[in-house]
C-alpha positions as CSV (number, residue, x, y, z in Angstrom):
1,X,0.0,0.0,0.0
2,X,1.5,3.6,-1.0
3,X,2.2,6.1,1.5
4,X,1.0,9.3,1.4
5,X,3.7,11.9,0.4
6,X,5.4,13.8,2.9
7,X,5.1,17.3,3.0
8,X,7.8,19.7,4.3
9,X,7.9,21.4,7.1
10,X,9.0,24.9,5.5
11,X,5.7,24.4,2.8
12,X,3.6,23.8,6.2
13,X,4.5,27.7,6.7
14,X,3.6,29.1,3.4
15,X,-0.4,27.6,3.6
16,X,-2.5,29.8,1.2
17,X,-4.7,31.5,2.7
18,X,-8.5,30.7,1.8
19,X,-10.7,33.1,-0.3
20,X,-13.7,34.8,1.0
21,X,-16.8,34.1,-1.3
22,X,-19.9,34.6,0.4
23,X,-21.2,37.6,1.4
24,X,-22.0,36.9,5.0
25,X,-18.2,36.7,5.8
26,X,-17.9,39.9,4.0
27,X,-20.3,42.0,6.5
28,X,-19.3,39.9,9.6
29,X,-15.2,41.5,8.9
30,X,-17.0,45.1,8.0
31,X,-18.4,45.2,11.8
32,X,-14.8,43.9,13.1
33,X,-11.7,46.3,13.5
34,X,-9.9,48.5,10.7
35,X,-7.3,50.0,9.8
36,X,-7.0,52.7,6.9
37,X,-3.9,52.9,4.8
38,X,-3.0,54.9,2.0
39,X,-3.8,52.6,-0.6
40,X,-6.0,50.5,0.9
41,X,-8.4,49.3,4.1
42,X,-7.8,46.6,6.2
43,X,-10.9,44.9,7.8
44,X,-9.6,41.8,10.6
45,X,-11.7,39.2,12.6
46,X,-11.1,36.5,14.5
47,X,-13.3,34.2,13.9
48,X,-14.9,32.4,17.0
49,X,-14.3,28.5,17.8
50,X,-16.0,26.3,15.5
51,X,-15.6,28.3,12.3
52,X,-13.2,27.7,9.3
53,X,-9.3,27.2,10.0
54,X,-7.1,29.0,8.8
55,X,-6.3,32.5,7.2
56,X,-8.6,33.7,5.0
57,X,-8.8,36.7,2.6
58,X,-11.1,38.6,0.5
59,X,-10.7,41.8,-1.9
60,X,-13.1,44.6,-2.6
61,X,-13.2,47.6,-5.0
62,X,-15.9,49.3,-5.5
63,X,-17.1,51.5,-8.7
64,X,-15.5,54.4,-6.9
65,X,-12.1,53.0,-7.9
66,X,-12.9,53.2,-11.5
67,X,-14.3,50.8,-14.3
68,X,-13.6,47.2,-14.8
69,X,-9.8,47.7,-15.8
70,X,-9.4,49.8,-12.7
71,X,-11.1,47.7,-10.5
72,X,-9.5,44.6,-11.3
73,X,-5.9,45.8,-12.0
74,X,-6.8,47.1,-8.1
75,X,-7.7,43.7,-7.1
76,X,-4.7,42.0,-8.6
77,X,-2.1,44.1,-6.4
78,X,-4.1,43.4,-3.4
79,X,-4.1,39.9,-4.1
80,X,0.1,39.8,-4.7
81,X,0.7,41.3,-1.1
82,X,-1.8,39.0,0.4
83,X,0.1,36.3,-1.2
84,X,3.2,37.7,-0.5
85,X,2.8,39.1,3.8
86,X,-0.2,36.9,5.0
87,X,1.8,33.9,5.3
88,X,3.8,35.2,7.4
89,X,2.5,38.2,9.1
90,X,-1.7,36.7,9.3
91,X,-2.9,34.4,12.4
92,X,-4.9,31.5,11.7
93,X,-8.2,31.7,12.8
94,X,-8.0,35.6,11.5
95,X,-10.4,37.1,8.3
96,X,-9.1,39.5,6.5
97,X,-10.8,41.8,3.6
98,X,-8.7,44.3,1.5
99,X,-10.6,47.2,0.1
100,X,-8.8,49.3,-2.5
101,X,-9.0,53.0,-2.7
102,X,-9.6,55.0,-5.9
103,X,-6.8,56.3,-8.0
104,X,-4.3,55.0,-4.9
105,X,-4.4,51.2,-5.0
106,X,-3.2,51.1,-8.8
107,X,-0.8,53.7,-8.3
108,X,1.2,53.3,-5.1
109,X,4.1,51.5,-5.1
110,X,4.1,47.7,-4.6
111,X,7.2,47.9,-1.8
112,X,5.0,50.6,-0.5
113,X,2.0,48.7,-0.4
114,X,3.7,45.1,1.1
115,X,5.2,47.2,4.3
116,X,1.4,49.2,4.6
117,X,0.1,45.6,4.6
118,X,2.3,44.2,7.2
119,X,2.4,47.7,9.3
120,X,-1.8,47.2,9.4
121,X,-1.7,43.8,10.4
122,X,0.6,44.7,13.2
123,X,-1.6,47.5,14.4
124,X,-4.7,44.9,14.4
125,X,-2.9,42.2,16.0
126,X,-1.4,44.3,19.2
C-alpha cells in the first residue's frame, strides 16, 4: 500500500490563505476592527471556535475605484501582497478583507503597499 507523500515542514508555513466568497463573511469583517492605509483598508476578525481554520482573505473595489480595468488591475495588487505578507504576518483563525482605494491602489508602489500591509496587520494584532 502507497504512503502518502510527505510534506515539508517549511511548505507547512507558506499555507495559502482561503478566499472569502460569500457575502455573509464579507459583513461579519466590515463590523470587526480596521485600519486605513494609504492605498488601501484593512478589515480583521477572528473568527470564533467552530468556524473555518485558517487564514482567509477577501478583496473589494468598489465602482468608486474606477471601471472594470481599474477595479481589477486594483484587485490583482491586493491579491500579490496577500500572497506575499499573509503567510507570514496573518494568524490562523483571523479574516481579513482588502478594500482598494480610488486612484491610490493602482498607483502606489508595490514595496509601498507590502510594508502598509504588514504595518496594518501589526496595528490589528497588538
Amino acid at each position: 500500500m502507497a504512503q502518502p507523500p510527505r510534506i515539508a515542514a517549511a511548505a507547512l508555513l507558506c499555507v495559502k490563505p482561503t478566499v472569502l466568497k460569500k457575502r455573509a463573511d464579507f459583513l461579519r469583517a466590515s463590523r470587526a476592527a480596521y485600519k486605513p492605509m494609504p492605498a488601501f483598508v484593512l478589515q480583521a476578525r477572528k473568527r470564533a471556535e467552530g468556524e473555518a481554520s485558517g487564514i482567509r482573505v477577501g478583496f473589494t473595489c468598489s465602482k468608486k475605484v474606477g471601471n472594470a480595468v481599474a477595479r481589477n488591475r486594483a484587485k490583482r495588487r491586493l491579491r500579490e501582497i496577500a500572497r506575499l505578507v499573509l503567510p507570514g504576518a496573518g494568524r490562523d483563525g483571523w479574516d481579513y478583507v482588502l478594500i482598494g482605494k480610488r486612484g491610490t491602489t493602482t498607483t502606489h508602489p508595490f514595496a509601498d503597499l507590502q510594508t502598509d500591509l504588514a504595518r496594518a496587520l501589526a496595528h490589528l494584532h497588538r
